[in-house]
C-alpha positions as CSV (number, residue, x, y, z in Angstrom):
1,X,-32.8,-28.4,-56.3
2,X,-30.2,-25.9,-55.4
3,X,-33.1,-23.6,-53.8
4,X,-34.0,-26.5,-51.4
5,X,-30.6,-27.4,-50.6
6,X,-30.0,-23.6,-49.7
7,X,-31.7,-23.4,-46.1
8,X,-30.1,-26.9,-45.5
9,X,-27.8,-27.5,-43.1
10,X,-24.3,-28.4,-44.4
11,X,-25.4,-27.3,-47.8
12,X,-22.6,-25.2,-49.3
13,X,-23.5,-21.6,-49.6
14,X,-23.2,-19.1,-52.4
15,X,-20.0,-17.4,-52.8
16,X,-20.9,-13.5,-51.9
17,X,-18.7,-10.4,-53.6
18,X,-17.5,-8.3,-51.3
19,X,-17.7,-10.9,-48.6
20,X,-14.4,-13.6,-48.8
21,X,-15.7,-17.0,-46.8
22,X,-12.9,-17.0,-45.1
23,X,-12.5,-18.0,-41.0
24,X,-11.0,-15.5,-38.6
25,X,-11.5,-11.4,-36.9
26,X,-11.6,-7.9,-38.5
27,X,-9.5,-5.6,-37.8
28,X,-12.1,-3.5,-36.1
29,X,-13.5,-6.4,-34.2
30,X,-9.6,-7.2,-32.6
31,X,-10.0,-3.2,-31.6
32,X,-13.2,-3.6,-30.0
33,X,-11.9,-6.6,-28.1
34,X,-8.7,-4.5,-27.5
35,X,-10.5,-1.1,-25.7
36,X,-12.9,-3.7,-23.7
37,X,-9.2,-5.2,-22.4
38,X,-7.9,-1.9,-21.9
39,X,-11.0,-0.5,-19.9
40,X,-10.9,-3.4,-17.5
41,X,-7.9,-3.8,-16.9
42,X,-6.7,-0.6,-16.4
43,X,-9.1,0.0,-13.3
44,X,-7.2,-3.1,-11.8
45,X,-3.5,-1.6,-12.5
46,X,-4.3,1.7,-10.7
47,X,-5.7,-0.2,-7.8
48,X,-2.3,-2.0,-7.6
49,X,-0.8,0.8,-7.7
50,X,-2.4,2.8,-4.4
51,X,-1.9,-0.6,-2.7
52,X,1.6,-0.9,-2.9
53,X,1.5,2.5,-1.6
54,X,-0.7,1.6,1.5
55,X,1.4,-1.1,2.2
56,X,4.7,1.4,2.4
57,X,2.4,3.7,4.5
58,X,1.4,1.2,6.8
59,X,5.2,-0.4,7.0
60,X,6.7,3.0,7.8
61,X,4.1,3.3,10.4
62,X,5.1,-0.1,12.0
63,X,8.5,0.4,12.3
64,X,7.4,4.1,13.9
65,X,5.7,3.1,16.8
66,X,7.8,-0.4,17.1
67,X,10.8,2.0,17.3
68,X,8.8,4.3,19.9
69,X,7.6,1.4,21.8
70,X,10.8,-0.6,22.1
71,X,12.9,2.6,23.5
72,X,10.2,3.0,25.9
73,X,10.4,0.5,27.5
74,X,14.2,0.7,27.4
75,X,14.4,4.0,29.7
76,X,11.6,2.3,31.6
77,X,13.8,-0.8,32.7
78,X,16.6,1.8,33.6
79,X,14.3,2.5,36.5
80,X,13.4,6.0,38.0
81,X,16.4,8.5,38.3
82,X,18.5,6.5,35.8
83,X,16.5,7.2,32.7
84,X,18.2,9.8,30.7
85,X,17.1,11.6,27.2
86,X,18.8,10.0,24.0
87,X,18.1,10.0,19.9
88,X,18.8,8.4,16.9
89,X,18.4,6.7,13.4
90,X,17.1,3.1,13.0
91,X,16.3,2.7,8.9
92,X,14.2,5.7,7.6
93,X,12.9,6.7,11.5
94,X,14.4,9.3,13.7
95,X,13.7,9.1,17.2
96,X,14.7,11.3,20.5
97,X,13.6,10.7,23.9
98,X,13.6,13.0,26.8
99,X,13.0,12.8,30.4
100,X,11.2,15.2,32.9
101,X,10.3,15.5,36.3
102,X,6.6,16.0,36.6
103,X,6.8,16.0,40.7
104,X,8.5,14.2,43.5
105,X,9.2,11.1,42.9
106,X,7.9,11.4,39.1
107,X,9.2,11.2,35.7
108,X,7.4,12.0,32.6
109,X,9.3,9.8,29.7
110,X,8.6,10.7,26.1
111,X,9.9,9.4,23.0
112,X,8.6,11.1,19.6
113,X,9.8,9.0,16.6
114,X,9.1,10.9,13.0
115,X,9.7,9.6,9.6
116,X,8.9,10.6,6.0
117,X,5.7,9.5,4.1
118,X,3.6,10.3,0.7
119,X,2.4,13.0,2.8
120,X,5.4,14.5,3.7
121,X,6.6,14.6,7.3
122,X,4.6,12.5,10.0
123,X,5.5,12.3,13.8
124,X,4.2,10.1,17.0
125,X,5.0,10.7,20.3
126,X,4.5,7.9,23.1
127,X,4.9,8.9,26.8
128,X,4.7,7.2,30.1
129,X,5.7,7.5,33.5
130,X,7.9,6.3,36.4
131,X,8.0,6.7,40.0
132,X,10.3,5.8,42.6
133,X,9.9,2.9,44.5
């Protein structure tokens, strides 16, 4: 009777040596688990990583050409003849305008903003230009 009952389900089975019945993971099972973890996630973390950077990137160039574009327009409302070169600091951004006359009755203004990036140093230089009225 206790060869029937073997292939039965919820018959008990046969204590094995070498093999305890009891519940729960092997050690090399858990590692398994551990280096699948490990080798998925770790794609994700570096991917993070390069974002954050992006995103710093991409801020510093903001602030650049919101700088560039906002002093601009500041010599341009001064009006022609009035404008005059200046520089300074706002945050991590230098900036310098300047002021030329390209002919009669015509200024050249320029304002080059640079700042410092992963990259190292990076400029932009916005220009436009006024006339008399």
């Amino acid at each position: 009777m206790k060869a029937a009952q073997r292939g039965k389900p919820g018959a008990k089975q046969r204590w094995r040596p070498g093999r305890p019945d009891r519940g729960g993971f092997t050690l090399i099972e858990i590692m398994v688990v551990m280096v699948i973890l490990v080798i998925g996630i770790l794609p994700l973390a570096m991917v993070q990583t390069r974002a954050r950077q992006e995103v710093r990137q991409s801020d510093r160039f903001t602030q650049a050409i919101t700088l560039a574009q906002e002093q601009l327009e500041q010599m341009k409302g001064q009006g022609f003849g009035n404008a005059a070169a200046d520089s300074g600091i706002v945050g991590q951004v230098n900036w310098e305008s300047s002021v030329t006359l390209d002919a009669f009755g015509l200024e050249r203004l320029e304002v080059e903003v640079t700042w410092q990036d992963v990259q190292g140093d990076r400029s932009m230089v916005l220009a436009d230009m006024i006339s008399v009225r």
